[in-house]
N, C-alpha and C positions, 0 to 999 in steps of 0.2 A: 504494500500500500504506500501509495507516495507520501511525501511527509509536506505539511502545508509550510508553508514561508510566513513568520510572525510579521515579517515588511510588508509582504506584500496585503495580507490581513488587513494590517493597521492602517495603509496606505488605501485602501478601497474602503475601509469601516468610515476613516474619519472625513476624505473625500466626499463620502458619501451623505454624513452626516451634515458636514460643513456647506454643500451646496443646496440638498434640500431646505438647509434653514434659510439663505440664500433667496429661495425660490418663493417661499413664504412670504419671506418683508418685502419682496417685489411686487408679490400681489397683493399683500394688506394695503401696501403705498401706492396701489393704481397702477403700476405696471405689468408687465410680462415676463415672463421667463425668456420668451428669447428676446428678450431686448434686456435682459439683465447678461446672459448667456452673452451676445455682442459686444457689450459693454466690458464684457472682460476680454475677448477679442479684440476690443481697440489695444488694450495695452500691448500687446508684442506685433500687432497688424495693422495697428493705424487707422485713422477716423475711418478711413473706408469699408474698415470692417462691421459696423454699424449698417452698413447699405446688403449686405452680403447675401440676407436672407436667413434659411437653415444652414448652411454651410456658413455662414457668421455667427450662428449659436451653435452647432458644433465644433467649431473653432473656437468659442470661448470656453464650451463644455473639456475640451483637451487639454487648453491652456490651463484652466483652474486645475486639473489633476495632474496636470505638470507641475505646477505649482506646489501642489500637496505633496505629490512625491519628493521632492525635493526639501519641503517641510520634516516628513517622517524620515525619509534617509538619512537627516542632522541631525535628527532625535537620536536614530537608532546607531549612528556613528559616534553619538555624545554618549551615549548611556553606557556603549561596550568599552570606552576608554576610561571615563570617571564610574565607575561603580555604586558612589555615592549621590549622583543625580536618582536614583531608584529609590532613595528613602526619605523621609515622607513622601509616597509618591504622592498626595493630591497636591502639598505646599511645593515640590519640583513640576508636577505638572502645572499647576496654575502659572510660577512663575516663566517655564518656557511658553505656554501660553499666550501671557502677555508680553513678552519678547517679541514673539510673532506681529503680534499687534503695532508693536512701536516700531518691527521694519515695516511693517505694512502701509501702514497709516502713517507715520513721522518721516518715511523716506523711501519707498519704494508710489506710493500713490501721489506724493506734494510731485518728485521729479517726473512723473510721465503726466502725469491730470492737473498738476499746480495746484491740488487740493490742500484745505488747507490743515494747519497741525500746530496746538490743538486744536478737533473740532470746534466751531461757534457753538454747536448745538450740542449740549450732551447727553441728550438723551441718543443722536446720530453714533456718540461716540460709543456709549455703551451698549446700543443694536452693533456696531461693529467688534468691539472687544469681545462680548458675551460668547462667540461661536468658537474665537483663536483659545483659549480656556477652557468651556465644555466641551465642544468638540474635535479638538485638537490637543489641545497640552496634558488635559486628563486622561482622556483615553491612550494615548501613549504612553504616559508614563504609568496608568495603572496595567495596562500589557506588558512593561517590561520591570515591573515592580520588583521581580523572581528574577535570581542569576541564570537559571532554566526558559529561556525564552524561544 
């Protein structure tokens, strides 16, 4: 029996997690899913990706799991080198959580969107943080809490 990959697990769990919530506040706040989906396709494709259609929401659907991968593989590079990122795993996952957040939001979305950091609003900021935290910083680090991972 093949034996499952805890990355790749974590990598599809919290992906999966992180854009359905995603998908929600897009439609609680009058929008779409694919035009939130494009919307993350501008960032490595450019305003034109906005214009794209479904293939501009599948492009942004790859780009954010690009993204998450990239997220969980520094997790899971972090935790096999410090050992000690695993305990407390909620107080280390919250805080790579919010790690997440302040590349996100503090320099990774000001330099391509010109968005701004701090948010004006912060209720905007804490709809943004809440997901990097539960659904990213905790669940990785409660999956790699055990030196058996």
């Amino acid at each position: 029996m093949a034996r499952r990959s805890p990355l790749l697990f974590a990598w599809a769990l919290c992906g999966t997690l992180d854009i359905v919530y995603a998908m929600v506040w897009s439609l609680l706040a009058g929008g779409t899913v694919g035009g939130m989906l494009r919307g993350v396709a501008k960032g490595p494709f450019g305003d034109g990706a906005g214009g794209w259609g479904v293939g501009g929401a599948l492009a942004g659907l790859a780009t954010h799991y690009a993204i998450m991968g990239a997220m969980v593989a520094f997790w899971f590079f972090a935790v096999r080198r410090m050992p000690a990122l695993r305990q407390p795993w909620w107080l280390t996952g919250t805080l790579y959580g919010f790690g997440l957040y302040l590349v996100m939001n503090a320099i990774v979305l000001p330099l391509r969107f010109g968005a701004p950091f701090p948010p004006a609003d912060l209720v905007k900021g804490l709809v943004a943080l809440f997901p990097h935290i539960v659904f990213i910083g905790l669940p990785l680090a409660w999956l790699t809490r055990k030196d058996a991972y």
